[in-house]
Backbone as numpy.savetxt, mean C-alpha at the origin, in Angstrom:
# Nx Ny Nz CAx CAy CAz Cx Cy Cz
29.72 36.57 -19.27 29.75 36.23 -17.87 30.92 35.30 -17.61
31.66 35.54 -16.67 32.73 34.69 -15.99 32.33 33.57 -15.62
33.42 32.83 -15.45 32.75 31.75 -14.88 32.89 31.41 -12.70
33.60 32.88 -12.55 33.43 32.46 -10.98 32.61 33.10 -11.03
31.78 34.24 -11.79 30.43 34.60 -11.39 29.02 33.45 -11.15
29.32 32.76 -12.23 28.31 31.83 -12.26 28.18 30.67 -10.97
29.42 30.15 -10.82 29.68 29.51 -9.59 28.81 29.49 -8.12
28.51 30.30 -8.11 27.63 30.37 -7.20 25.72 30.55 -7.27
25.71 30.60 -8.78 24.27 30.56 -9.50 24.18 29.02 -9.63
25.24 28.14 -9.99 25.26 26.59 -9.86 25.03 25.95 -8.38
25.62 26.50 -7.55 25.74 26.09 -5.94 24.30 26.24 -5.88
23.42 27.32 -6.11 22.07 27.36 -5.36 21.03 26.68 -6.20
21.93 26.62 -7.90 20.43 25.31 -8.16 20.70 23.95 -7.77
22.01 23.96 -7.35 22.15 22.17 -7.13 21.66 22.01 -5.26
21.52 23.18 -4.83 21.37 23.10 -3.50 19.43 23.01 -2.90
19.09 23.77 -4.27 17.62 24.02 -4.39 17.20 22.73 -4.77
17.65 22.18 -5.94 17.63 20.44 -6.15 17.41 19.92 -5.08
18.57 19.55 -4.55 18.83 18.63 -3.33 17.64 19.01 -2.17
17.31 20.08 -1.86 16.19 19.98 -1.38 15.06 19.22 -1.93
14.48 19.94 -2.89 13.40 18.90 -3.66 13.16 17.87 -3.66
14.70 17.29 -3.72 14.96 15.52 -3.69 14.28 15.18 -2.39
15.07 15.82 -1.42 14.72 15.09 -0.01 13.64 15.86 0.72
12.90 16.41 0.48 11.38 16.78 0.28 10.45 15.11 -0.39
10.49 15.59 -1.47 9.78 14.46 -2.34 9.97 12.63 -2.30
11.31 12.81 -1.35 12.24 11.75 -0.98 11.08 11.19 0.42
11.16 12.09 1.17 10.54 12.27 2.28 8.63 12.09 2.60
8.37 12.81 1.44 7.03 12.50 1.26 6.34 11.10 0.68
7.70 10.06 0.05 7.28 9.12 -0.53 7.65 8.06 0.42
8.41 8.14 1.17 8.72 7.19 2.63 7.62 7.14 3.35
6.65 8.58 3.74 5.83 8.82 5.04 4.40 7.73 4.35
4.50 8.37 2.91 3.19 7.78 2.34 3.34 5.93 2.27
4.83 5.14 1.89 4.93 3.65 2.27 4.62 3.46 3.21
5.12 4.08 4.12 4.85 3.62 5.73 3.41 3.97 6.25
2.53 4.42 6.07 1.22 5.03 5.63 0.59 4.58 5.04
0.93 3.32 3.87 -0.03 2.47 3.43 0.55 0.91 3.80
1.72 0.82 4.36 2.49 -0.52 4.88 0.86 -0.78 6.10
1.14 0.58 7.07 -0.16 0.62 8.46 -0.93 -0.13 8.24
-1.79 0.71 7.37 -3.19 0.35 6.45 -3.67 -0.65 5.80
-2.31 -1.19 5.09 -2.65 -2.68 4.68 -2.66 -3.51 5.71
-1.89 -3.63 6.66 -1.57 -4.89 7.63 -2.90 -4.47 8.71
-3.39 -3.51 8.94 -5.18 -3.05 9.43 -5.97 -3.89 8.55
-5.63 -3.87 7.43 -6.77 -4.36 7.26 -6.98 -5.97 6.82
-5.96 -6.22 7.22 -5.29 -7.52 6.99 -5.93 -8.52 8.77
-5.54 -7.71 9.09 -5.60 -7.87 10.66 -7.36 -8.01 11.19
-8.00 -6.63 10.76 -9.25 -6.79 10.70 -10.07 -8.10 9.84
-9.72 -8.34 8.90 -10.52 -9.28 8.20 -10.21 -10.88 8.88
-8.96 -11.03 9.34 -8.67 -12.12 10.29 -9.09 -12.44 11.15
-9.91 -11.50 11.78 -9.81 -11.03 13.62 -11.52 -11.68 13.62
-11.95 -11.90 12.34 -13.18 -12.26 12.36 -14.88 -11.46 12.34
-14.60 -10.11 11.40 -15.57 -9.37 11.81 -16.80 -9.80 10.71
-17.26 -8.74 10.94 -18.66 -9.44 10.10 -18.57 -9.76 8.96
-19.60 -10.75 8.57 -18.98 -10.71 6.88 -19.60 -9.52 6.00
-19.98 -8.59 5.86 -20.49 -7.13 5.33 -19.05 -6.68 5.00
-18.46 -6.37 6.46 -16.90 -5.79 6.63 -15.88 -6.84 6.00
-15.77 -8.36 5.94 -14.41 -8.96 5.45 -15.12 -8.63 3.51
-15.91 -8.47 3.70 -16.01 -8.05 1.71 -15.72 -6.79 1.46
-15.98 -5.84 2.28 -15.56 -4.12 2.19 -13.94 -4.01 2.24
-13.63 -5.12 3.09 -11.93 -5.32 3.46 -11.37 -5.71 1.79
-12.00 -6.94 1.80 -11.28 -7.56 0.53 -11.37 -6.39 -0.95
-12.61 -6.22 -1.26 -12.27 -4.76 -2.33 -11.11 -3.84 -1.68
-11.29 -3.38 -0.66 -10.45 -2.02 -0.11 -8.62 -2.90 -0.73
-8.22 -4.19 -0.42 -7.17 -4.73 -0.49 -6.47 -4.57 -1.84
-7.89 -4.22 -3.07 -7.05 -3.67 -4.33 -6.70 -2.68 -4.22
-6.19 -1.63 -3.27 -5.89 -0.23 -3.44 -4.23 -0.53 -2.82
-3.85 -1.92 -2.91 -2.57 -2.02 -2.44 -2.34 -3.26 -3.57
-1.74 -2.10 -4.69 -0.87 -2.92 -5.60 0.48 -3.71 -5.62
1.18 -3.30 -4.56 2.67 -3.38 -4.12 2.57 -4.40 -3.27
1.74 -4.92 -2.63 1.21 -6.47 -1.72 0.40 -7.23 -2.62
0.34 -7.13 -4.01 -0.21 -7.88 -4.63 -0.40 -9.34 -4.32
1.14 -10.20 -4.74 1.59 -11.15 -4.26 1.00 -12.13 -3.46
1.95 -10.82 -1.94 1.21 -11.43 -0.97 -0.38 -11.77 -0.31
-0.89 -10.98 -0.95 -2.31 -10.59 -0.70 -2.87 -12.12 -1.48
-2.40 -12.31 -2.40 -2.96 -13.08 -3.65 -2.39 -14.57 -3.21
-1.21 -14.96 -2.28 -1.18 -15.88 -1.68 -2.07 -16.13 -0.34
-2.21 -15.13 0.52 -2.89 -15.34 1.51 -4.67 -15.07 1.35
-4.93 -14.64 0.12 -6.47 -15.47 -0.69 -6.95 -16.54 -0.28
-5.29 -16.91 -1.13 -5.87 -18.48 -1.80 -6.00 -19.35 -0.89
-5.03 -19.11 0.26 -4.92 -19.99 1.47 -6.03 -19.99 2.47
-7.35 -18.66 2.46 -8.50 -18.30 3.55 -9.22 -18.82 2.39
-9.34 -19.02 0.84 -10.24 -19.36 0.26 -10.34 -20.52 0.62
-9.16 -21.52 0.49 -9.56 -23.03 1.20 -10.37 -23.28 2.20
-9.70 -22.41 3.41 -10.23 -22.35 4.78 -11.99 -21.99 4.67
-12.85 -21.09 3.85 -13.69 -20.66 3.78 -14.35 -21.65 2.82
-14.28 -21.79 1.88 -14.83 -23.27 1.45 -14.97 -24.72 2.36
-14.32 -24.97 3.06 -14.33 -25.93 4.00 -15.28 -25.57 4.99
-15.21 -24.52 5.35 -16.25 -23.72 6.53 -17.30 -23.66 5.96
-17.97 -23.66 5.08 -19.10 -23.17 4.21 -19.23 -21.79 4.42
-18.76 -21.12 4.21 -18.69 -19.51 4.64 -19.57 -19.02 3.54
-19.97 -17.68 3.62 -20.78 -17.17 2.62 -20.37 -17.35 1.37
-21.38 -17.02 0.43 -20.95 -17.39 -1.02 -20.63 -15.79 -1.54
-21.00 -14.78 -1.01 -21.00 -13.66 -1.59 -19.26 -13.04 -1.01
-18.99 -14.05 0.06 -17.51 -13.44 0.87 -16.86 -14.21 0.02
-17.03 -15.90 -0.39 -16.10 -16.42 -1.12 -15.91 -15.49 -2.41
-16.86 -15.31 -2.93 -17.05 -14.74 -4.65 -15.89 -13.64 -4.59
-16.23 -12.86 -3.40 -15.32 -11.52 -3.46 -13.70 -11.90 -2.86
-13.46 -12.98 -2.78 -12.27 -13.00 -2.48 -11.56 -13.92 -3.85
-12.51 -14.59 -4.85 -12.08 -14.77 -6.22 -11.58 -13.60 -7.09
-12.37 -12.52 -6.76 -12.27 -11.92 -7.89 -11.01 -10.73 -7.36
């Protein structure tokens, strides 16, 4: 085989690639921005003051966002104060230790 035959067998896998990329490129943006939402919901909800049943369903649900670790794990520690001072439940404090 020549090589201007091939030339154009290269063009359509690098072109078939480049799709893929920005496919998979694309699907991993929609899904950040899709759990960016979701975290700051539920961030928002547990603030906003709802029941305490729901700020413990919130706080488990908050490990399914590994990538806000951090932040999540600073703004704990800072409602744990606040909730200790309040005497807030012991079963909402517990779940926001662990």
């Amino acid at each position: 085989m020549d090589l201007k035959e091939l030339w154009p067998l290269i063009v359509a896998f690098l072109g078939a690639g480049w799709a893929i990329y920005k496919h998979f490129d694309l699907k991993n943006r929609e899904e950040r921005r899709y759990n960016y939402k979701a975290y700051h919901e539920l961030i928002s909800d547990f603030t906003s003051g709802p029941k305490m049943e729901r700020q413990i369903v919130i706080l488990y649900e908050l490990r399914n966002y590994p990538c806000y670790f951090e932040i999540t794990k600073d703004l704990l520690e800072h409602l744990l104060v606040r909730m200790e001072n309040e005497k807030a439940d012991e079963s909402l404090i517990r779940q926001a230790k662990s």
